[in-house]
N, C-alpha and C positions, 0 to 999 in steps of 0.2 A: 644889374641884378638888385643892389640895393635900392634901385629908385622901384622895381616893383614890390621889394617885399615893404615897400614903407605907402605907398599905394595902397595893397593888400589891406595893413594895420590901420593905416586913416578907414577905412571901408567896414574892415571888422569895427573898430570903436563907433564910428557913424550908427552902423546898424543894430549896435547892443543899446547903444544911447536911446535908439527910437524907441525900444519897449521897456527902457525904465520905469515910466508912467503908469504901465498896463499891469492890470490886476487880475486878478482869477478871483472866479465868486460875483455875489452880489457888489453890486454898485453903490447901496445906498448904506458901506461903510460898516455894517454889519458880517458875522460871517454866517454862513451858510449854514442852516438848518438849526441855528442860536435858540429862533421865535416859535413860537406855534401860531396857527391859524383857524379859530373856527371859524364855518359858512354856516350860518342861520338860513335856513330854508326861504328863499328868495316871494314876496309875495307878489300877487300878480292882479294888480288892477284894470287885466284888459277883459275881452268878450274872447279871445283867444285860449281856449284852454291849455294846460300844462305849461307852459311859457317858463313857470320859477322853477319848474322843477328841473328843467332844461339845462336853465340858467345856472342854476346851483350845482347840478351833476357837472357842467360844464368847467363849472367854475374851482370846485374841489379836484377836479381832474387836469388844471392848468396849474394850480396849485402846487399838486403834487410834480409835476411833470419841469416847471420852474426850478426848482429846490432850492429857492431861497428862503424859504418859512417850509416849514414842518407842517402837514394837516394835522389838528385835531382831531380826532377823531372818537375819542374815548371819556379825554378830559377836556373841561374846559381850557381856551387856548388862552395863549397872550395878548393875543388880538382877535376880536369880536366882528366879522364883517356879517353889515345887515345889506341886503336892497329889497327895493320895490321895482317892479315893474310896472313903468306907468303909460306907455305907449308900445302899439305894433301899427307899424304902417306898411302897407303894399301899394305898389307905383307902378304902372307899365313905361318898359323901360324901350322898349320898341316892340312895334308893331307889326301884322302878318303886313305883307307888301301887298295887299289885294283888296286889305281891309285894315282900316285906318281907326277902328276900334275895339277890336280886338288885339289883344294884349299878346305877344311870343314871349317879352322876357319881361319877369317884373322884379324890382327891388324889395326886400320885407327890409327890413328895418325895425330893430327892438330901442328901445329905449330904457334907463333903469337908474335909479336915484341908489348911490351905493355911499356908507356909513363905513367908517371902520373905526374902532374904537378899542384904545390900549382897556386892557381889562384891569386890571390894578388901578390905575391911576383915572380912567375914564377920559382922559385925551384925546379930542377926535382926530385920529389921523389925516382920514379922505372922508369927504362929503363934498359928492358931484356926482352930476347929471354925466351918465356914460351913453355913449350909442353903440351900440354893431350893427352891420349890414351885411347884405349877400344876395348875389343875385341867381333866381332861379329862374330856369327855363321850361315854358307850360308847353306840357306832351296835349294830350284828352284830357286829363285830369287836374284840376287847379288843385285840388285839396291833397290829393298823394303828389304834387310834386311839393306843395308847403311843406308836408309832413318829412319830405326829405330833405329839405333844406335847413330846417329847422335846428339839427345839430352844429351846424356849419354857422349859424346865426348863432347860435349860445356859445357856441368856441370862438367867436370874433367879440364877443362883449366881453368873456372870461378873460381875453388875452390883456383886453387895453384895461381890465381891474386889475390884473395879477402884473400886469405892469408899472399900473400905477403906484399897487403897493411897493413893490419890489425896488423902482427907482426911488419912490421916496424917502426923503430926509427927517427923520423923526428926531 
């Protein structure tokens, strides 16, 4: 009987020991909702219409959903994120089985140049080239199925910004 409750207590300590480490909150050492964050309306260098705007509702909405930074939304924040969008690519990702050029499922792909920048002090946080992707599948229509993919494309580029900020080490 005492060889199991001493069992038991190596087992209990083991397993408190393993989440001594782990924290609750953000990661990058900050606590949670300390900073604010404005999104400067994203611009968009492609032939693809709406694209930043996408990007930036996208992005203020990953944002918020995060809660490691605070949105701005009223005042200016503590941190300043700019981008550009400088590429949209579409790729056929496979083909009808009967016809070898036409396209069933294609890849869009955004690309986007994102800036973040401490507002006080002007220190650039992030400046890099970000991608998201998503793959849609063409019904009849190539333009309404872009058109619905396209949120799914701006939540996949929001995530890996709002990541970026959030793990990093300032």
């Amino acid at each position: 009987m005492l060889s199991l409750r001493m069992l038991f207590a190596s087992c209990l300590v083991l397993a408190l020991n393993g989440c001594a480490g782990y924290r609750v909150g953000p990661s990058n050492g900050e606590r949670a909702g300390e900073k604010t964050v404005q999104v400067v309306p994203f611009t968009n260098q492609t032939a693809e219409p709406r694209l930043g705007d996408n990007a930036t509702a996208a992005l203020r909405k990953e944002i918020q959903r995060d809660a490691t930074y605070r949105l701005a939304s009223n005042d200016p924040g503590d941190i300043v994120v700019n981008g550009v969008i400088t590429h949209f690519v579409r790729s056929g990702v496979s083909f009808q089985p009967t016809d070898v050029i036409t396209a069933r499922d294609y890849r869009l792909i955004i690309i986007a140049h994102v800036t973040a920048r401490a507002r006080v002090t002007g220190k650039v946080l992030l400046d890099k080239t970000i991608t998201g992707d998503t793959t849609v599948r063409v019904g009849n229509d190539l333009p309404a199925a872009e058109r619905q993919a396209r949120p799914l494309l701006a939540t996949d580029l929001a995530q890996q910004i709002t990541s970026l900020l959030a793990d990093g080490v300032w």
